[in-house]
N, C-alpha and C positions, 0 to 999 in steps of 0.2 A: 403880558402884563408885567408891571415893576411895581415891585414890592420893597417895601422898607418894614425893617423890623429893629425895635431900639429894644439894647439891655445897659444893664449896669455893668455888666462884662460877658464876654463869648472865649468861646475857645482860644488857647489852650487852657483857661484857669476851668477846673471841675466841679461841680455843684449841682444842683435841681433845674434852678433855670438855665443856669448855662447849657447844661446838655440837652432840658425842651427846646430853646428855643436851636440850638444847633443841631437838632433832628428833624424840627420843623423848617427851618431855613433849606437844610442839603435836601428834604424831599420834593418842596416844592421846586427847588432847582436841578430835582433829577426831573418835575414833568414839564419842563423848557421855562420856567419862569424867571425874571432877571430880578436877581433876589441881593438886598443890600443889608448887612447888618450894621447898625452904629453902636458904637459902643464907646468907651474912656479907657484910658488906661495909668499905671503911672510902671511899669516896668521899661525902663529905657531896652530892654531886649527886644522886646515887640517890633514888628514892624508896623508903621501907622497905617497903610495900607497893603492888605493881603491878600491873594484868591484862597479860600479854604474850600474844596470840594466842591467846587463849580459858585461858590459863594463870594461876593465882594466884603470884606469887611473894612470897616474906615472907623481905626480908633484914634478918639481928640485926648489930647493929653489932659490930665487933672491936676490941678493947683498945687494940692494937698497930697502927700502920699499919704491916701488911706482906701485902704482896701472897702471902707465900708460906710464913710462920710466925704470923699471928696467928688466934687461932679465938676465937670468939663465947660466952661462956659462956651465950648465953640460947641457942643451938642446940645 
């Protein structure tokens, strides 16, 4: 099964959701499911596309740096 799961951010940044939904994403891609997070970003560190722990992540850059009002129009 291929699973999509979106956030406002995933790992590395730490928080509530970020760590649900990044322990739900690596579990169900420890019981063989092809598991994709989307996410935004605006730290040019990042890589836009990642494997984290058997995980695909694909973050779209944001407009705006802000950690907490900008959104991605490619997501």
């Amino acid at each position: 099964m291929k699973i999509a799961l979106v956030a406002a951010h995933y790992a590395p940044f730490t928080g509530g959701i970020e760590s649900h939904v990044e322990e739900i994403a690596k579990r169900l891609a420890s019981m063989g499911e092809t598991v994709e997070v989307l996410t935004h970003y605006d730290d040019l560190d990042l890589p836009s596309t990642e494997m984290r722990d058997g995980v695909l992540v694909r973050r779209h850059r944001v407009a705006v740096n802000s950690l907490h009002f900008g959104v991605s129009p490619a997501l």
